[in-house]
N, C-alpha and C positions, 0 to 999 in steps of 0.2 A: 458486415462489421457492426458492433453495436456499441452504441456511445453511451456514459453515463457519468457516474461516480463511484469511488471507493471509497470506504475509510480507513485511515490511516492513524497510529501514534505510534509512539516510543513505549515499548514494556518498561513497566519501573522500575522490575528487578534488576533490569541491564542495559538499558537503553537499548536496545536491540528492535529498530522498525519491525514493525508488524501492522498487517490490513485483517481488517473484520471477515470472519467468513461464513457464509449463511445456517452456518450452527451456533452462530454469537460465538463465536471459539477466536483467539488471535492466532494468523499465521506469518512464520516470515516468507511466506513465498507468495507472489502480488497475485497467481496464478490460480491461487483457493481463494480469491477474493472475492464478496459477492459482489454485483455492479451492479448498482441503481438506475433505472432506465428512467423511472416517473418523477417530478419532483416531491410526491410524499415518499416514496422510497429513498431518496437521499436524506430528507428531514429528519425520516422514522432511523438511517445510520446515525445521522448527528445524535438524536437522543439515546440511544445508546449508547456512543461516544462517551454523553455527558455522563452515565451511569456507572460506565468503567470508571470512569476518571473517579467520580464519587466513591469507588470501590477501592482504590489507589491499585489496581492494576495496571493501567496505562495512563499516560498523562500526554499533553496537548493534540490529544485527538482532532481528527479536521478532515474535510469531504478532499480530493483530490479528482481533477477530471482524468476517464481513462477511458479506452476501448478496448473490448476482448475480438478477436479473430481464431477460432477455433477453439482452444484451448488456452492462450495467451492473451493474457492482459496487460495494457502496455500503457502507463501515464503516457498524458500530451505534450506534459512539458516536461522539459530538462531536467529541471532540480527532482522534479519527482522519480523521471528515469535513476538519476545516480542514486536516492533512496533507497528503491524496488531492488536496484543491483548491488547496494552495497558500497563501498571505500574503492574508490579509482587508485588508489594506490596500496601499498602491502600496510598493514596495520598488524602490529604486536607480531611481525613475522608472518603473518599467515594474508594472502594475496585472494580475493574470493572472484573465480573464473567470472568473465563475463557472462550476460543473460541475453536474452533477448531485446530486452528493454533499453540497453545499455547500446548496442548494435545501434539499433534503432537512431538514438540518440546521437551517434558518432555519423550519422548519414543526414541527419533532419539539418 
């Protein structure tokens, strides 16, 4: 298992979470995410962070601690879980399946 960091913000267009992924691209799925293992790779995500944000693509970007295990990446903490998965409850009608991360969380 390997431990690191992600980055994470809110796209501006919709407020819709999305993590950084190693083609500087934003995805909403935590699983395209790249993960920093070194701490100048978490640094070198913050400053592009800061760049997006300057771009007004995303806004309050910020590192989040995660681990990938195969193909899954799973924040450590909670809040970041319900992020990764989305609204615990039905929002505008529309319910978004549990993930992985979410699991996780209902067991930690």
């Amino acid at each position: 298992m390997d431990h690191g960091h992600v980055l994470t913000a809110n796209r501006l267009s919709d407020g819709i979470v999305v993590f950084l992924t190693a083609t500087s691209a934003w995805s909403e799925q935590i699983d395209e995410a790249v993960l920093a293992r070194e701490p100048l790779a978490a640094a070198a995500l913050e400053k592009r962070g800061v760049e997006f944000e300057e771009t007004n693509l995303v806004t309050g970007a910020y590192l989040i601690e995660a681990e990938r295990q195969g193909a899954a990446i799973t924040p450590t903490r909670v809040r970041e879980r319900i992020r990764a998965c989305g609204p615990t409850v039905a929002y505008l009608g529309v319910h978004t399946p549990p993930c992985h991360a979410q699991a996780t969380a209902v067991a930690a």
